[in-house]
C-alpha positions in Angstrom: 0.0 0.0 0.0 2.6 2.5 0.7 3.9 2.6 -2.9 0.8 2.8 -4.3 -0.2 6.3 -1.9 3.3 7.6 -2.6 2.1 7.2 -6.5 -0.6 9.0 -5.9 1.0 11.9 -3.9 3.5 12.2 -7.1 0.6 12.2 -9.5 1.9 8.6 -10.9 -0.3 6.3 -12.3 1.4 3.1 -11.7 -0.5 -0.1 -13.3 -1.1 -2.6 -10.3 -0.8 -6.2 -10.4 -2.7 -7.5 -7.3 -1.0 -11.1 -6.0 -2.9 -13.5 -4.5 -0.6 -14.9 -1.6 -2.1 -18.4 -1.8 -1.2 -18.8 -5.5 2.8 -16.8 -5.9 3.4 -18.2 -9.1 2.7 -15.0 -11.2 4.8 -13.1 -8.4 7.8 -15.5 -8.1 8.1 -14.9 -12.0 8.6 -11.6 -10.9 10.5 -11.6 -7.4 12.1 -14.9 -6.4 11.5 -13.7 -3.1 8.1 -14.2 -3.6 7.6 -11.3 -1.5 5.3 -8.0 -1.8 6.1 -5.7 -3.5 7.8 -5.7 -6.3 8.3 -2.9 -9.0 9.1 -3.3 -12.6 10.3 -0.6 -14.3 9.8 0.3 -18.1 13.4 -0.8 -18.7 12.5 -3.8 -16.9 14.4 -3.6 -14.2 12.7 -5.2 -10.7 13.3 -3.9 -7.6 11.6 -5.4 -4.3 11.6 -3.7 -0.5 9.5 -1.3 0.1 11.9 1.4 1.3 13.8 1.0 -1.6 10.7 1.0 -4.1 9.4 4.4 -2.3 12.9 5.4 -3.0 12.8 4.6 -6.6 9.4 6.3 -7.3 10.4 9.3 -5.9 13.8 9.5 -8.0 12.4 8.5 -11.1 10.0 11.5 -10.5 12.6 13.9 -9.4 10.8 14.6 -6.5 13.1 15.7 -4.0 10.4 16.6 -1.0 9.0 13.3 -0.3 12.6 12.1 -0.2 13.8 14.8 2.4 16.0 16.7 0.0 18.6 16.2 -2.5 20.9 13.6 -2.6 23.6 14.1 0.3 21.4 16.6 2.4 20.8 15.5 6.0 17.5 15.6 5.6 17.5 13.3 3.1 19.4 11.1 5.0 17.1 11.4 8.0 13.9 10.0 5.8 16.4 7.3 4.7 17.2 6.3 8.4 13.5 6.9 9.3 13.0 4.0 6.5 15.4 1.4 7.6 13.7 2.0 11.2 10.5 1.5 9.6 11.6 -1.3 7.4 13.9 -3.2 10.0 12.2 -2.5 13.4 8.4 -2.0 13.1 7.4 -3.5 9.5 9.7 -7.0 10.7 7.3 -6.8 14.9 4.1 -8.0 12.8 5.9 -11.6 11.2 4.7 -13.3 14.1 1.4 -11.9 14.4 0.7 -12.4 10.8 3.0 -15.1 9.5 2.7 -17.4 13.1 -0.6 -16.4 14.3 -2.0 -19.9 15.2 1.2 -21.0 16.5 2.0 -18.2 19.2 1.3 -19.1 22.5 -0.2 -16.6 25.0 3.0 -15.8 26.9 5.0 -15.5 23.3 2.6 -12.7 22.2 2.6 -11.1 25.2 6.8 -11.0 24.9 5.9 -10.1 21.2 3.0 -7.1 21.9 5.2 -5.9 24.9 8.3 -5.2 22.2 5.4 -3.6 19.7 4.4 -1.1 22.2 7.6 -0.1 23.7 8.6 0.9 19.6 5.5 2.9 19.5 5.8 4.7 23.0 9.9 5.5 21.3 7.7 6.7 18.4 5.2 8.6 20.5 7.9 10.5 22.2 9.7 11.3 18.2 6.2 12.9 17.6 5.7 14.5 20.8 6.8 18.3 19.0 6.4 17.6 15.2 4.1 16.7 12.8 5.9 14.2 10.7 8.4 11.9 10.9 11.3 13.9 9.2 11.0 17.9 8.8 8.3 17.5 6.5 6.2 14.9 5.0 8.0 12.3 3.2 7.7 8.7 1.4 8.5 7.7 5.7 5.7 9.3 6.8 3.5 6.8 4.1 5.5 3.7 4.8 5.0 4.3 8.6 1.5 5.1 8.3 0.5 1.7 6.6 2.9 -0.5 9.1 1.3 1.2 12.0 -2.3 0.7 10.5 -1.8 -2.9 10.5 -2.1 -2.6 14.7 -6.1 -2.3 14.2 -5.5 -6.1 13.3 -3.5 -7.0 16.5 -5.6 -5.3 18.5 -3.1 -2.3 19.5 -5.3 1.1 20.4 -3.4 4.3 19.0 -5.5 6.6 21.3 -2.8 5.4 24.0 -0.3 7.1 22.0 -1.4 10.8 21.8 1.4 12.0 19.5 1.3 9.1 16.9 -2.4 8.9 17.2 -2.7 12.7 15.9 0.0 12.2 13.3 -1.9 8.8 12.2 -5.2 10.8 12.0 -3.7 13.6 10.3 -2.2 11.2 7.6 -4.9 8.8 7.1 -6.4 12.8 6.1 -4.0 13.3 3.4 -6.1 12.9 -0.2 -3.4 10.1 -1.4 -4.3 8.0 1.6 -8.2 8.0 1.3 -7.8 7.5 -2.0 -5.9 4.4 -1.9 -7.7 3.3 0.8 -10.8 3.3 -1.5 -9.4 1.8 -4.4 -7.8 -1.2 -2.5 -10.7 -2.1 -0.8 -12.1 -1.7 -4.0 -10.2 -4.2 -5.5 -10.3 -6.9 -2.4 
């Protein structure tokens, strides 16, 4: 989802493939990861990670905002460490929710939920005097919005978190987002 709002806030039209995960054939053609998602460009290159697509969208658009900045500004590198949080600490806390949901045992998501919200009171306290991740709105801001939507499915209640429950509600605004949101539940 977040490449697809980032698409929208560039004014892309990008022409969506949607996988089933039950039948990866079509994908693993694709991404021998057989992993979501994947982006082919026109030269058909394929590149796969989200951080990396949202990177590769906004480049190939020129757009240096949602990136933070020019190549070698701080800023820049901010939203690119704000990524790699995003990719390696809060995307990676939902595998076993999602991927070992029947196996966890009470006391295992417990261990597991207890990590979750000790990342989003660290992310509470980023927000506490800003509105977005980085100085302003950026490709980070999307990727961290849909990773920290999935925690209506595990049962996690933003309203605990003032700071990243104003920033998620003030995101989930944004005209990209809604629309997305519509046309993938749209398509499910």
């Amino acid at each position: 989802m977040a490449p697809h709002i980032l698409s929208h806030e560039l004014g892309q039209n990008l022409k969506l493939e949607r996988v089933r995960m039950s039948d990866k054939s079509n994908l693993l053609e694709v991404n021998s990861k057989g992993m979501v998602p994947a982006l082919v460009l026109e030269n058909g290159s394929v590149f796969t990670e989200v951080a990396v697509i949202l990177q590769v969208l906004c480049d190939h658009t020129n757009n240096t905002l949602l990136m933070g900045g020019k190549h070698g500004s701080e800023s820049r590198y901010r939203v690119q460490e704000w990524l790699n949080y995003i990719a390696s600490e809060l995307h990676k806390a939902f595998v076993p929710f999602f991927k070992f949901k029947k196996e966890l045992s009470s006391e295992a998501r417990e261990v597991f939920m207890g990590d979750y919200k000790r990342k989003l009171r660290w992310l509470n306290g980023q927000l506490k005097d800003r509105e977005t991740l980085a100085d302003d709105f950026s490709c980070a801001d999307i990727y961290a919005f849909v990773v920290i939507n999935w925690s209506n499915f595990i049962g996690v209640d933003l309203d605990e978190y003032a700071h990243l429950s104003k920033w998620y509600t003030k995101t989930a605004a944004r005209e990209s987002v809604r629309k997305t949101q519509k046309l993938e539940q749209a398509a499910a």
